[in-house]
PDB file of the backbone (N, CA, C, O) and the ligand in Angstrom, with CONECT records:
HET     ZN  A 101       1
ATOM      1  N   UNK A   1       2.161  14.832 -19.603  1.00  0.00           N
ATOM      2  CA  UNK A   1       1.471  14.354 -18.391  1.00  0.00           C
ATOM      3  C   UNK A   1       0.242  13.551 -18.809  1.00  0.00           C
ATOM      4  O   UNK A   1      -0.662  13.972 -19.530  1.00  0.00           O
ATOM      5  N   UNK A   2       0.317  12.509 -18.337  1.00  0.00           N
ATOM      6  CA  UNK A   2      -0.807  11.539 -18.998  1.00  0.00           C
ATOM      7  C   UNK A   2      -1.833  10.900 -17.320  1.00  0.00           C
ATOM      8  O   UNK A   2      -1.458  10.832 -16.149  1.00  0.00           O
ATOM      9  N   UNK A   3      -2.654  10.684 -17.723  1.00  0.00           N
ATOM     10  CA  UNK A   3      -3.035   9.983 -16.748  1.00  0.00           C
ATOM     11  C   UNK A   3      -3.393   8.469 -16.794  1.00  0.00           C
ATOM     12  O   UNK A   3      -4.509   8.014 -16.542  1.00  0.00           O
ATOM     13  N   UNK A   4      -2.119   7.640 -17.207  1.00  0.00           N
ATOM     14  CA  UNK A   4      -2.112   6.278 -17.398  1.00  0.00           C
ATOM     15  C   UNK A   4      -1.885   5.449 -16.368  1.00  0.00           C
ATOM     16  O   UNK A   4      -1.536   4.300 -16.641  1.00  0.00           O
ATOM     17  N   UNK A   5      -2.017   5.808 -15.108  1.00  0.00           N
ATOM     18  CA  UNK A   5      -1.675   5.348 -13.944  1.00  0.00           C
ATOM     19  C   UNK A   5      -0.514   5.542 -12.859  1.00  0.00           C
ATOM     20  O   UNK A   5       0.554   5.871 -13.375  1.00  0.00           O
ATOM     21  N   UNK A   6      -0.498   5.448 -11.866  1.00  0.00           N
ATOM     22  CA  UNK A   6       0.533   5.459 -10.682  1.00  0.00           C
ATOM     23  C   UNK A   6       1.721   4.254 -11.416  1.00  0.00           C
ATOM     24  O   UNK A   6       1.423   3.468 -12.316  1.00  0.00           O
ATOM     25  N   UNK A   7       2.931   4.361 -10.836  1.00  0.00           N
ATOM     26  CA  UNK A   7       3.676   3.708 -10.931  1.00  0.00           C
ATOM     27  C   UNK A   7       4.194   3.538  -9.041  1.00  0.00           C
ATOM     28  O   UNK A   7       4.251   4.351  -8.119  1.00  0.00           O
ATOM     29  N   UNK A   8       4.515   1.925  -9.168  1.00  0.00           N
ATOM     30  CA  UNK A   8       4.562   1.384  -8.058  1.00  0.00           C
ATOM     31  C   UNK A   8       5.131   2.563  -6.857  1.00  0.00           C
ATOM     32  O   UNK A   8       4.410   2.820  -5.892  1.00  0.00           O
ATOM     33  N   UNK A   9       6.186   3.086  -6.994  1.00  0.00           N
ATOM     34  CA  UNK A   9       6.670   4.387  -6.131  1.00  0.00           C
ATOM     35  C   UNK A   9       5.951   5.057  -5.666  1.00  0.00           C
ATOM     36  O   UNK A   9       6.105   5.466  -4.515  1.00  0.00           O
ATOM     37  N   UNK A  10       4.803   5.424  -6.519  1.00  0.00           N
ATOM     38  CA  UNK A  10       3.787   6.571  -6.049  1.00  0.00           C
ATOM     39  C   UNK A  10       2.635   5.656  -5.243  1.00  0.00           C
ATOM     40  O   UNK A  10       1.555   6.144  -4.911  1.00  0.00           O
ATOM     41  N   UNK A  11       2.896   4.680  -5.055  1.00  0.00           N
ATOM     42  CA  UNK A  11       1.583   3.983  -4.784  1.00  0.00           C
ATOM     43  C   UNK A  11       2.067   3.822  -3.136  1.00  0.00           C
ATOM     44  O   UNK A  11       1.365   3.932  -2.131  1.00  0.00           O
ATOM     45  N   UNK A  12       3.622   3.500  -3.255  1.00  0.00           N
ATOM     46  CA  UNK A  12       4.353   3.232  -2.138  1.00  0.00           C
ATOM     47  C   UNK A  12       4.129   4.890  -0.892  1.00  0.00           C
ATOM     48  O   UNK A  12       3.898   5.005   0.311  1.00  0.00           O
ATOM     49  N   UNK A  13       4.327   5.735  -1.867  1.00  0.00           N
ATOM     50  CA  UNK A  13       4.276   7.125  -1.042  1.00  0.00           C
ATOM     51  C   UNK A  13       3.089   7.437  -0.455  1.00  0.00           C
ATOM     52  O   UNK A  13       2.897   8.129   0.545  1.00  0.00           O
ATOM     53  N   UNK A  14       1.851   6.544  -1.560  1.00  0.00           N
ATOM     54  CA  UNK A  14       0.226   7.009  -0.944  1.00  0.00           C
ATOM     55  C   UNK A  14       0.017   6.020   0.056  1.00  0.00           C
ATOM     56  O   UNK A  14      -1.061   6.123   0.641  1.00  0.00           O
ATOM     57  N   UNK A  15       0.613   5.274   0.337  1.00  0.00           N
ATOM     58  CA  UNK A  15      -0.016   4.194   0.925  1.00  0.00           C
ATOM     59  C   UNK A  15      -0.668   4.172   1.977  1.00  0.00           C
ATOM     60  O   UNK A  15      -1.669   3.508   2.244  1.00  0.00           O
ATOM     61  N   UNK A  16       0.246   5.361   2.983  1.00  0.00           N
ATOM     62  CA  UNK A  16      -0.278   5.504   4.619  1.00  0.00           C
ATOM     63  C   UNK A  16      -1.439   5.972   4.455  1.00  0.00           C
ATOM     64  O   UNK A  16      -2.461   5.404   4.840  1.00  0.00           O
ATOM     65  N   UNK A  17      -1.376   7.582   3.578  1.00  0.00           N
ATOM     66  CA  UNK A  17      -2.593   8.257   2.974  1.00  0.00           C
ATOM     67  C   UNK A  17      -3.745   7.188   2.685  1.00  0.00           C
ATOM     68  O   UNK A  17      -4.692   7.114   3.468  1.00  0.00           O
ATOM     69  N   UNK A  18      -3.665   6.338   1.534  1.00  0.00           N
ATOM     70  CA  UNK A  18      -4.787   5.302   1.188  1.00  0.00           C
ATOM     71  C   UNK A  18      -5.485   4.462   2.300  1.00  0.00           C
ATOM     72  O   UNK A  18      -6.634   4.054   2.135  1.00  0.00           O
ATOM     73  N   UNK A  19      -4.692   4.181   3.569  1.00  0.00           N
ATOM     74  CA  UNK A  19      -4.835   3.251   4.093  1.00  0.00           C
ATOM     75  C   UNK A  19      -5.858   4.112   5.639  1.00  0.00           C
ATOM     76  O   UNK A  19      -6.553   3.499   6.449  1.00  0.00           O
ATOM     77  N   UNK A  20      -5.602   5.643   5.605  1.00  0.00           N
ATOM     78  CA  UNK A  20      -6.233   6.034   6.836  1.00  0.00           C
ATOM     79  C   UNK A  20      -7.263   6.985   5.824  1.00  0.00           C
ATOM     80  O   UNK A  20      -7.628   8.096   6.207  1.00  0.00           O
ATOM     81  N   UNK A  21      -7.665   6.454   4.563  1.00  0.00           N
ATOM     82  CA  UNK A  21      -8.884   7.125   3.714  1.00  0.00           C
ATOM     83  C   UNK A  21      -8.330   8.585   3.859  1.00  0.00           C
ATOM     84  O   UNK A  21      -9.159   9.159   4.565  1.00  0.00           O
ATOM     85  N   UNK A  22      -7.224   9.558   3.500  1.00  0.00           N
ATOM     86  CA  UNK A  22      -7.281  10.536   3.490  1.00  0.00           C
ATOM     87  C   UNK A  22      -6.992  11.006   1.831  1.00  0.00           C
ATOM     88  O   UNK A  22      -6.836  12.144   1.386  1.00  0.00           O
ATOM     89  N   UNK A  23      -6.985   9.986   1.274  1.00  0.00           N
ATOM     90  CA  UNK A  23      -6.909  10.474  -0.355  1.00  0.00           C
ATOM     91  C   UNK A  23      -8.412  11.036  -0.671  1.00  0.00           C
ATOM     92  O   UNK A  23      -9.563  10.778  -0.317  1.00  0.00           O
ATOM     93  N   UNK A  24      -7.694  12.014  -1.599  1.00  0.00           N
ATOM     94  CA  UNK A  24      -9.023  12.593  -2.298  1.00  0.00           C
ATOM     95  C   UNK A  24      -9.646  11.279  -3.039  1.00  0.00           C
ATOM     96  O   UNK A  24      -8.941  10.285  -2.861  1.00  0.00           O
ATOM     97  N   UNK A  25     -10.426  11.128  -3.569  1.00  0.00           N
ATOM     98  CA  UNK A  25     -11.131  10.675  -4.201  1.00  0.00           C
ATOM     99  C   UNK A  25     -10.809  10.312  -5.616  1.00  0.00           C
ATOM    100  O   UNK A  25     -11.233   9.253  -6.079  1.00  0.00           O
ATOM    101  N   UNK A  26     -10.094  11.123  -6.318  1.00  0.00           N
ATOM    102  CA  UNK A  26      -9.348  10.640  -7.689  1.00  0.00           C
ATOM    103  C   UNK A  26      -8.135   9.859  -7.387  1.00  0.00           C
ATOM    104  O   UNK A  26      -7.733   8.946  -8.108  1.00  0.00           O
ATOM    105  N   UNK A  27      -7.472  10.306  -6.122  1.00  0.00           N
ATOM    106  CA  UNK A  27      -6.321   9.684  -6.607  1.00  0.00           C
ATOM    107  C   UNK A  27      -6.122   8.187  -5.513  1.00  0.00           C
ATOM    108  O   UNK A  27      -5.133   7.469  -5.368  1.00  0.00           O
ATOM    109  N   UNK A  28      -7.376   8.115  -4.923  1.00  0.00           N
ATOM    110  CA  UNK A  28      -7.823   7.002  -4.139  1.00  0.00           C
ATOM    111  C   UNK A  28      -8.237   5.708  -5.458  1.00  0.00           C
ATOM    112  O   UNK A  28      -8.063   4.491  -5.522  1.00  0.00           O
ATOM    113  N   UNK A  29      -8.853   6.744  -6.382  1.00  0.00           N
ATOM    114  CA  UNK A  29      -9.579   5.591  -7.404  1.00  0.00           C
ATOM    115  C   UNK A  29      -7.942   4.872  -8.555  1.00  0.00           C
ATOM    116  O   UNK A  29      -7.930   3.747  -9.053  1.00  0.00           O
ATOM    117  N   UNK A  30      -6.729   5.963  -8.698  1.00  0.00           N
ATOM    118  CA  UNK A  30      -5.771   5.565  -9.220  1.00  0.00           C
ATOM    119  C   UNK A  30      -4.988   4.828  -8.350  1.00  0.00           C
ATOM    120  O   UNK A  30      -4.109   4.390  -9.092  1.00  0.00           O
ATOM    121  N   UNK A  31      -4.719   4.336  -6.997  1.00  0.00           N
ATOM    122  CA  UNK A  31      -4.074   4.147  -6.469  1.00  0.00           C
ATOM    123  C   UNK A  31      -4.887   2.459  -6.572  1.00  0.00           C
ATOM    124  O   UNK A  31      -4.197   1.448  -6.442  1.00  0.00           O
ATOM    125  N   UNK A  32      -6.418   2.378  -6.820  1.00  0.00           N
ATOM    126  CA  UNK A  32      -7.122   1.365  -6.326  1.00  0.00           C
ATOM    127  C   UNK A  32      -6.935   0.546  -8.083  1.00  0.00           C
ATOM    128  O   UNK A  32      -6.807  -0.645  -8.368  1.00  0.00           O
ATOM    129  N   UNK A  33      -6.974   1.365  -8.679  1.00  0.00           N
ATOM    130  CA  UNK A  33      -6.466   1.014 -10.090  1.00  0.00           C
ATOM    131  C   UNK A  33      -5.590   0.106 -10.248  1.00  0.00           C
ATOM    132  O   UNK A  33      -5.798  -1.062 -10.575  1.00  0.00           O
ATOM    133  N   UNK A  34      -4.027   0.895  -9.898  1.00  0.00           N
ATOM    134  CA  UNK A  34      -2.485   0.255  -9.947  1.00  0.00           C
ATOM    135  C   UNK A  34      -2.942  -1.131  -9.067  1.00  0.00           C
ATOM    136  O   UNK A  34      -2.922  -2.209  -9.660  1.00  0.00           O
ATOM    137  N   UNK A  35      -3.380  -1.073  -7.553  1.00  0.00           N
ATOM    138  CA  UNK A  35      -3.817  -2.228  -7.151  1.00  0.00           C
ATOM    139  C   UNK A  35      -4.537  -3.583  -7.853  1.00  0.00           C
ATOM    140  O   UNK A  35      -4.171  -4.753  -7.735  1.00  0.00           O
ATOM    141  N   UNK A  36      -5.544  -3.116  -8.530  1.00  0.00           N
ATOM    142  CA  UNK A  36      -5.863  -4.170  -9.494  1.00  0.00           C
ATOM    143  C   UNK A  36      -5.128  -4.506 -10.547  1.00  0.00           C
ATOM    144  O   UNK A  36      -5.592  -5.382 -11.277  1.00  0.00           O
ATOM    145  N   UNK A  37      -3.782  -3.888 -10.897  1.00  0.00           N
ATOM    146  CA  UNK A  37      -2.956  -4.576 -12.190  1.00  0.00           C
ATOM    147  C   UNK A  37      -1.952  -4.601 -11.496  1.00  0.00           C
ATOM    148  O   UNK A  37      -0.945  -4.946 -12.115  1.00  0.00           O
ATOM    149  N   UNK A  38      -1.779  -4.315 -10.178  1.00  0.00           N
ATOM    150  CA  UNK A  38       0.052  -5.332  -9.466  1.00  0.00           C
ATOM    151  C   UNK A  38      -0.833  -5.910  -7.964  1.00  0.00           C
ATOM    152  O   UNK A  38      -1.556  -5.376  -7.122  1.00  0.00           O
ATOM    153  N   UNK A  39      -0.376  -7.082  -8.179  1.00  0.00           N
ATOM    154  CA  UNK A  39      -0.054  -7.773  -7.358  1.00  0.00           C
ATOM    155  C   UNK A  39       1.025  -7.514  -6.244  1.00  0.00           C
ATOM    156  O   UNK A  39       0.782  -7.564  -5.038  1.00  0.00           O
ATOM    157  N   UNK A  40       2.159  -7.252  -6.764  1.00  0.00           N
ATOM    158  CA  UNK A  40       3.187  -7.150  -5.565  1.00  0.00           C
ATOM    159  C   UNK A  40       2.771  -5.559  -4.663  1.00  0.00           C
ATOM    160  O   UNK A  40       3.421  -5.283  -3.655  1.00  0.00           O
ATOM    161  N   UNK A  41       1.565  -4.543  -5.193  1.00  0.00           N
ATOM    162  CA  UNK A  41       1.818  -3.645  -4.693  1.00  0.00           C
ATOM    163  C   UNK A  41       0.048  -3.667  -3.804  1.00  0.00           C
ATOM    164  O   UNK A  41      -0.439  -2.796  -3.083  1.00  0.00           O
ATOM    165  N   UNK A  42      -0.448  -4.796  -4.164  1.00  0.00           N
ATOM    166  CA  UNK A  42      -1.375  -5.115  -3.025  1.00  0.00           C
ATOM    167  C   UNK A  42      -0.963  -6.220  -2.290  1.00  0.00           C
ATOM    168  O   UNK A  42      -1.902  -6.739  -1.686  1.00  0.00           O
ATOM    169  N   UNK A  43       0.103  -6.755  -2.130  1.00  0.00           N
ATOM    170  CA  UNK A  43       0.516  -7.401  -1.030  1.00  0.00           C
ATOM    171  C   UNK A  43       1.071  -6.664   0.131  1.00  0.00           C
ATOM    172  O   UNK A  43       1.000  -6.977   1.320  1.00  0.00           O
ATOM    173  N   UNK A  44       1.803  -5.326  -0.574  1.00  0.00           N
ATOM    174  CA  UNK A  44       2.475  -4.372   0.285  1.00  0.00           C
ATOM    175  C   UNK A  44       1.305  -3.844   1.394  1.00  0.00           C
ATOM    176  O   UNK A  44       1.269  -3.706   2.616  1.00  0.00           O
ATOM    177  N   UNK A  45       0.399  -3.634   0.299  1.00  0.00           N
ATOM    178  CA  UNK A  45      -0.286  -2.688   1.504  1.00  0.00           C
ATOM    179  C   UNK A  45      -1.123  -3.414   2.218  1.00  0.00           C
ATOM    180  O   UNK A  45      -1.606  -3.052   3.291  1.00  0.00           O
ATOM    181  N   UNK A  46      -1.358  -4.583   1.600  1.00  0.00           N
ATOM    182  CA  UNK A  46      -2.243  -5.381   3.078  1.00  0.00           C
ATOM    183  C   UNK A  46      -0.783  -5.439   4.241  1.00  0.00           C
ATOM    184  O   UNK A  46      -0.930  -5.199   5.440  1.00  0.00           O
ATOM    185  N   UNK A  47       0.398  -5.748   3.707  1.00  0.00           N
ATOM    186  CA  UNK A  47       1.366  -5.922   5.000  1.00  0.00           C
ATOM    187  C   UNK A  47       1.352  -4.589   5.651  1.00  0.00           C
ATOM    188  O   UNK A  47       1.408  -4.558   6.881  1.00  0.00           O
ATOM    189  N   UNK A  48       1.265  -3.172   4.785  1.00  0.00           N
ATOM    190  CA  UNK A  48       1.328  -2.214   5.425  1.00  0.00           C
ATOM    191  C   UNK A  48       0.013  -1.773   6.551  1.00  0.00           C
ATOM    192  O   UNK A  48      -0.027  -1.098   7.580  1.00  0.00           O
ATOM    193  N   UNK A  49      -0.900  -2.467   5.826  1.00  0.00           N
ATOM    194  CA  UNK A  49      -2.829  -2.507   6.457  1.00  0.00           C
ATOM    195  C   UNK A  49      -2.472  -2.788   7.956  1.00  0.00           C
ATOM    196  O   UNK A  49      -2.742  -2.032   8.890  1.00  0.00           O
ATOM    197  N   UNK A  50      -1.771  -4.086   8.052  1.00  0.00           N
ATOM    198  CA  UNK A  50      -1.124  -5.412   9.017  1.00  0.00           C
ATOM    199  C   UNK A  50      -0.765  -4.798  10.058  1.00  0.00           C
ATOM    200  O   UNK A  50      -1.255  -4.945  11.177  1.00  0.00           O
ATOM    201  N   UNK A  51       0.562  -3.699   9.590  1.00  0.00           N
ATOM    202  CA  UNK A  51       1.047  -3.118  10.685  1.00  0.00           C
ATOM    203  C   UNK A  51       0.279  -2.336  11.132  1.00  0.00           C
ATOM    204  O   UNK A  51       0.238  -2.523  12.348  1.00  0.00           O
ATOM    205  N   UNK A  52      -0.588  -1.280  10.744  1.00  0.00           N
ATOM    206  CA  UNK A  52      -0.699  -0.542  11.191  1.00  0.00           C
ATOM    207  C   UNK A  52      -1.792  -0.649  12.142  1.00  0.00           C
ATOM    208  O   UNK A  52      -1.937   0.069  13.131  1.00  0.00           O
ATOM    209  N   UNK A  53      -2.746  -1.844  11.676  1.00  0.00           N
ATOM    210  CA  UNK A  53      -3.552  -2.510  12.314  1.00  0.00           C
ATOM    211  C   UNK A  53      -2.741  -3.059  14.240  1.00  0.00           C
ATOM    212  O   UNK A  53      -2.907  -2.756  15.421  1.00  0.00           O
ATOM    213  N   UNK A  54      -2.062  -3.792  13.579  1.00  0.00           N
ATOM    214  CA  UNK A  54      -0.962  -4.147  14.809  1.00  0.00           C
ATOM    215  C   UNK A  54      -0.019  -3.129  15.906  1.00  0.00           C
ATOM    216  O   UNK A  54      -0.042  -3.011  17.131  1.00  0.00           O
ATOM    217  N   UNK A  55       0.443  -2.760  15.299  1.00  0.00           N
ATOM    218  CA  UNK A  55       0.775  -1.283  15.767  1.00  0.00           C
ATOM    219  C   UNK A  55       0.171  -0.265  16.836  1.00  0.00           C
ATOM    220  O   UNK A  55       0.435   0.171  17.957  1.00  0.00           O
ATOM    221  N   UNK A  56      -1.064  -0.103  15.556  1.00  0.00           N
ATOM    222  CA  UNK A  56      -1.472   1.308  16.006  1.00  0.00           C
ATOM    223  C   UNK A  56      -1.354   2.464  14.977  1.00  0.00           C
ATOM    224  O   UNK A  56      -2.216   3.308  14.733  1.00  0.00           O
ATOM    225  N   UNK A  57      -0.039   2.333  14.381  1.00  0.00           N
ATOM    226  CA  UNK A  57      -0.001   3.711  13.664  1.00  0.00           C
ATOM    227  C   UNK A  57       1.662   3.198  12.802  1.00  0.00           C
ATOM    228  O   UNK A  57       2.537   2.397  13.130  1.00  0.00           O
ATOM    229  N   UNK A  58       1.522   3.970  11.803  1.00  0.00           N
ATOM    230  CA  UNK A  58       2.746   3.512  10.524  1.00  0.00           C
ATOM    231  C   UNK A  58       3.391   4.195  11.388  1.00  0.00           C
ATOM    232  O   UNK A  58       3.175   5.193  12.075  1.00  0.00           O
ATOM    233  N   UNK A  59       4.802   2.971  11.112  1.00  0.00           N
ATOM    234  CA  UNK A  59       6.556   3.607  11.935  1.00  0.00           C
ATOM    235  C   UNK A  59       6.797   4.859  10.980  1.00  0.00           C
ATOM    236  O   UNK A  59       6.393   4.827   9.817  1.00  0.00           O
ATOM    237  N   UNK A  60       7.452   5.942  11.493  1.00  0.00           N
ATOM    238  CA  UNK A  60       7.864   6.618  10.747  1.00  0.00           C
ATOM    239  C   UNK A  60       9.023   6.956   9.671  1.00  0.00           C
ATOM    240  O   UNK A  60      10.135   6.543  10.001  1.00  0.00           O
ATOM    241  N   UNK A  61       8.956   7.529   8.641  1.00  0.00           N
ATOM    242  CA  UNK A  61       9.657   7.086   7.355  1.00  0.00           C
ATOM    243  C   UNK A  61       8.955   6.425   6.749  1.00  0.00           C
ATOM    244  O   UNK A  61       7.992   5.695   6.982  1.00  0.00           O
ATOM    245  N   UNK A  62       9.905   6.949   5.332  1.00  0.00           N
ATOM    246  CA  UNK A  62       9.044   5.707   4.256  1.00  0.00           C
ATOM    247  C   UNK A  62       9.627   4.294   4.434  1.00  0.00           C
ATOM    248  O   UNK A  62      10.571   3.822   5.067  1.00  0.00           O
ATOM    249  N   UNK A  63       8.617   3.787   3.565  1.00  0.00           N
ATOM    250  CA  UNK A  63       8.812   1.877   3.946  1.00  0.00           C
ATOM    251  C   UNK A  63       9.508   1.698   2.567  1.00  0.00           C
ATOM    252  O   UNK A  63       8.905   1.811   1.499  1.00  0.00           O
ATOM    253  N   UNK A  64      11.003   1.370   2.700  1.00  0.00           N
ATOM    254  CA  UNK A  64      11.706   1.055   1.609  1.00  0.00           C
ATOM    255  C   UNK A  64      11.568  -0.393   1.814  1.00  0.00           C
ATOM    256  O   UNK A  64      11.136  -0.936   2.831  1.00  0.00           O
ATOM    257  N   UNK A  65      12.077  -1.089   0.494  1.00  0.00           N
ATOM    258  CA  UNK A  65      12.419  -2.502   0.720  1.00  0.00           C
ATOM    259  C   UNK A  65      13.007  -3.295   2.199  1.00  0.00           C
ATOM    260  O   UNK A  65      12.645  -4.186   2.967  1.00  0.00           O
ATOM    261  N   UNK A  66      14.071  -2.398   2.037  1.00  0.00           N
ATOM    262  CA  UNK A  66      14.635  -2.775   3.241  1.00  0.00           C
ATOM    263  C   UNK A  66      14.034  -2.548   4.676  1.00  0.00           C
ATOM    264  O   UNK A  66      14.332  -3.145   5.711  1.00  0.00           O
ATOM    265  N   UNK A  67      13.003  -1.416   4.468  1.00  0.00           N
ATOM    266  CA  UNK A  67      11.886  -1.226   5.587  1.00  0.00           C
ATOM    267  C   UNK A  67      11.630  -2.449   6.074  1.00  0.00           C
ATOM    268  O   UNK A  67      11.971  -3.073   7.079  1.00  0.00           O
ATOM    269  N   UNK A  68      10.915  -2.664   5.087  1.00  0.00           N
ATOM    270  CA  UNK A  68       9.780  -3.735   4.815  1.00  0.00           C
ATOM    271  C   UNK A  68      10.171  -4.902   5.453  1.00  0.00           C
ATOM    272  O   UNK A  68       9.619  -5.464   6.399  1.00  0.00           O
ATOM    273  N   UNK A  69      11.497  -5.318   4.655  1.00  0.00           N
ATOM    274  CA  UNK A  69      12.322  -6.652   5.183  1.00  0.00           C
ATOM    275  C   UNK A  69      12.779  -6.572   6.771  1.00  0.00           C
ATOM    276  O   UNK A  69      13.392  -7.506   7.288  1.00  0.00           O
ATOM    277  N   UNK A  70      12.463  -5.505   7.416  1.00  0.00           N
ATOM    278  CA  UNK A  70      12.894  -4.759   9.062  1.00  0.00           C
ATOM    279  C   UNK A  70      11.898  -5.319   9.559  1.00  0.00           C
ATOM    280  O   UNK A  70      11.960  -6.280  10.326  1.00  0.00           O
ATOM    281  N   UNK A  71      10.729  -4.695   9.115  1.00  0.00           N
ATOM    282  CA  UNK A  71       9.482  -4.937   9.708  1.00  0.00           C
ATOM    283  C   UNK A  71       9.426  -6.141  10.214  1.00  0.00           C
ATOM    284  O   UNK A  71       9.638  -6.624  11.326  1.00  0.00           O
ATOM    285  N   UNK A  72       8.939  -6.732   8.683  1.00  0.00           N
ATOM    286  CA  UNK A  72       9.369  -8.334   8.839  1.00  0.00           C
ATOM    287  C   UNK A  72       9.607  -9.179  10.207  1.00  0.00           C
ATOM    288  O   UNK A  72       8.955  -9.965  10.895  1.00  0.00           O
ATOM    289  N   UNK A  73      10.952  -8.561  10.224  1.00  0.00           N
ATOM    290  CA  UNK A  73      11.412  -9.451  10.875  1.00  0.00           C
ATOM    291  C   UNK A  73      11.241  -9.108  12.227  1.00  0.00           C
ATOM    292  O   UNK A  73      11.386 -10.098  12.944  1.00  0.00           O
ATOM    293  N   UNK A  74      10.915  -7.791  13.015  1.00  0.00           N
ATOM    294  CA  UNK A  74      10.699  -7.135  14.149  1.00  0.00           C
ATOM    295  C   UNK A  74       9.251  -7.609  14.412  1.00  0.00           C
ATOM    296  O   UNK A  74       8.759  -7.899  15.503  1.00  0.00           O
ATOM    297  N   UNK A  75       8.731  -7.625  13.324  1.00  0.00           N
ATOM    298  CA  UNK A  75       7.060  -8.342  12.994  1.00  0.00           C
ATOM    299  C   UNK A  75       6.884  -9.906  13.853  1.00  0.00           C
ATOM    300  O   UNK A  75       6.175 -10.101  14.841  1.00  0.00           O
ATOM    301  N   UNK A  76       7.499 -10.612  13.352  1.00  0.00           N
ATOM    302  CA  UNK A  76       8.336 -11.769  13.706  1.00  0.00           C
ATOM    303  C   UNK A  76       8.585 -12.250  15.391  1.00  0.00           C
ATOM    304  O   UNK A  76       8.301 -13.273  16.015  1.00  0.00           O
ATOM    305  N   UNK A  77       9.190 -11.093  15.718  1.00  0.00           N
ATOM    306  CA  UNK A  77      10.086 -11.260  16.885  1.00  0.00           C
ATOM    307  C   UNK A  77       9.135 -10.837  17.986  1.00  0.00           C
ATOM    308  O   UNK A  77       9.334 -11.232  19.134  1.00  0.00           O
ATOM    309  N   UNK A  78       7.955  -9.933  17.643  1.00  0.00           N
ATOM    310  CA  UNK A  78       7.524  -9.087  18.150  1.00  0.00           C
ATOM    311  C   UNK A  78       6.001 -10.660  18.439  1.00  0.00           C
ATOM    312  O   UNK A  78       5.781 -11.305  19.464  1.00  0.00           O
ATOM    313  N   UNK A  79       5.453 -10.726  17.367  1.00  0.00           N
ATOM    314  CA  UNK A  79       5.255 -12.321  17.515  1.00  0.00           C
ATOM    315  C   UNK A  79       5.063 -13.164  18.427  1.00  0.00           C
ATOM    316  O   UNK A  79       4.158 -13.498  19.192  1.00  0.00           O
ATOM    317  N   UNK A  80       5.989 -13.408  18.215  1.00  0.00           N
ATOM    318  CA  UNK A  80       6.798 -14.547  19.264  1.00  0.00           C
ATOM    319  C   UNK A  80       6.841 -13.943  21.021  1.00  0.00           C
ATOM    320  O   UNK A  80       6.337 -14.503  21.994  1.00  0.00           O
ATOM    321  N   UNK A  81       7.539 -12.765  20.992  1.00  0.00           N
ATOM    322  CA  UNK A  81       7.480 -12.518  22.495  1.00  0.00           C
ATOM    323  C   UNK A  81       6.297 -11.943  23.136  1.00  0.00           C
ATOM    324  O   UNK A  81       6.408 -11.471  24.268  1.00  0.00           O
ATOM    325  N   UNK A  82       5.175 -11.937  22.523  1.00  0.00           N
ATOM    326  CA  UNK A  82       3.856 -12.073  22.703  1.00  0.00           C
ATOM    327  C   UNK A  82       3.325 -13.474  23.503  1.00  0.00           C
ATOM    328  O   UNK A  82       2.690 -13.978  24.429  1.00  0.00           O
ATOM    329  N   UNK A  83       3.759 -13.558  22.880  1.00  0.00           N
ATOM    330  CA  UNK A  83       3.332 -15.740  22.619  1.00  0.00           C
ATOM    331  C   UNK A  83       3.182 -16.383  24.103  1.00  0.00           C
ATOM    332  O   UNK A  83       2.943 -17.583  24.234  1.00  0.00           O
TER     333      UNK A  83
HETATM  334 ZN    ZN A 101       2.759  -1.535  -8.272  1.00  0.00          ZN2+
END
């Protein structure tokens, strides 16, 4: 057991946690870590920031790829019939 960082999965599982500040404090600072060395996993969570901002509150379930690509596009649609 090392403490060399989150790997993208775990970052994916903290995310709701990270995003409504309910991480402790260590694993807020590893999660903010992995963020500064991926890119693709701070794009996620500003989109995840996005929704939830938009929303109100994260859909329930985890956000798989294919979540994501749902969202997207409900994101999208949702959009538009605003408009
Ligand atoms: Zn990552």
């Amino acid at each position: 057991m090392t403490d060399a960082g989150l790997r993208c999965i775990e970052v994916v599982e903290l995310v709701s946690a990270y995003i409504d500040d309910e991480l402790d404090p260590q694993t807020r600072r590893r999660v903010e870590e992995h963020l500064e060395l991926c890119p693709p996993c701070r794009v996620y969570v500003e989109q995840v920031r996005e929704t939830v901002l938009t929303l109100g509150e994260l859909p329930a379930g985890a956000l798989s790829d294919q979540a994501v690509s749902e969202l997207e596009a409900a994101f999208r649609a949702f959009s538009r019939g605003r408009a």
